[in-house]
N, C-alpha and C positions, 0 to 999 in steps of 0.2 A: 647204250641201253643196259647194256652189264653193270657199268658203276650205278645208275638209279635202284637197278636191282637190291643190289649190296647196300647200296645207302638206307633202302627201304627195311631189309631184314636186319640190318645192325638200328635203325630207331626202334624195329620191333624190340629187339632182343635186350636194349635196354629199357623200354618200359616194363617188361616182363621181369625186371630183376629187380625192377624199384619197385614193381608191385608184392615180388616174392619176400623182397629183405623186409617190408613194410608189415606185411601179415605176418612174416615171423615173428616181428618184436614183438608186435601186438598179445601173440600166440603164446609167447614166451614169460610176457609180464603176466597173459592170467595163468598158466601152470604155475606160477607161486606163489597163487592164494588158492587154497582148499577149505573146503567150506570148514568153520570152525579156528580157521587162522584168525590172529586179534586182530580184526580191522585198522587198528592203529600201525600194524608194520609194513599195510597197504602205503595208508598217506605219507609214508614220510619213508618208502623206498625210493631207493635212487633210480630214478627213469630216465633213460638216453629218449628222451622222447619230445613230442614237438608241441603239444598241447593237452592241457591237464583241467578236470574240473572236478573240484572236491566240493562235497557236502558232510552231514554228520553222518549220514548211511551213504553215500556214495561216492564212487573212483571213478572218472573215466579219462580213460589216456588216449590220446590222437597219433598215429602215427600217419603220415601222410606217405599217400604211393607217387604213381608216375608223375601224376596232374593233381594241385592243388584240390580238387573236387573228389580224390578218393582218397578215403581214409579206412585206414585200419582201425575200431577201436578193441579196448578193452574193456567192458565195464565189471566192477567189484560193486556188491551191494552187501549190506550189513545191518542185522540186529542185533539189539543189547551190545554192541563193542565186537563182535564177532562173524565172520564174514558168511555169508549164506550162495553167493554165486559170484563165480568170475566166468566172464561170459566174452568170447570173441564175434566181432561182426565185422558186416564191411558195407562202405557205405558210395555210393560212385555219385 
């Protein structure tokens, strides 16, 4: 009964950390766009990250948590060339 225990709090303890490392990148990639940043240093930063959609006003980067089905994103939106919000969500 003790080892189901342990097995149980060690699955917990790792989805908890892929959920944490997940929203940090996420967190991370929008703290380096402020509003007024050129949208252009958005699309063509380097992202360790796992899914990406770009438009002429829009970023958004996926990072994925424990389970396929939760993601962390970021989204960056922009007018005239210049960024107006970088925004973190999460999405399960």
């Amino acid at each position: 009964m003790a080892g189901l225990v342990v097995l149980v709090a060690g699955g917990v303890a790792v989805v908890v950390a892929m959920e944490n490392r997940a929203a940090g990148k996420a967190m991370a990639f929008c703290d380096r766009f402020k509003p007024g940043t050129a949208f252009l240093e958005a699309g063509q930063a380097e992202i360790d990250r796992q899914f990406v959609t770009l438009s002429d006003d829009e970023l958004t980067v996926s990072f994925y948590g424990a389970i396929p089905p939760s993601l962390h994103l970021c989204t960056v939106k922009a007018r005239d060339g210049k960024v107006t919000l970088a925004r973190y969500s999460h999405v399960d």
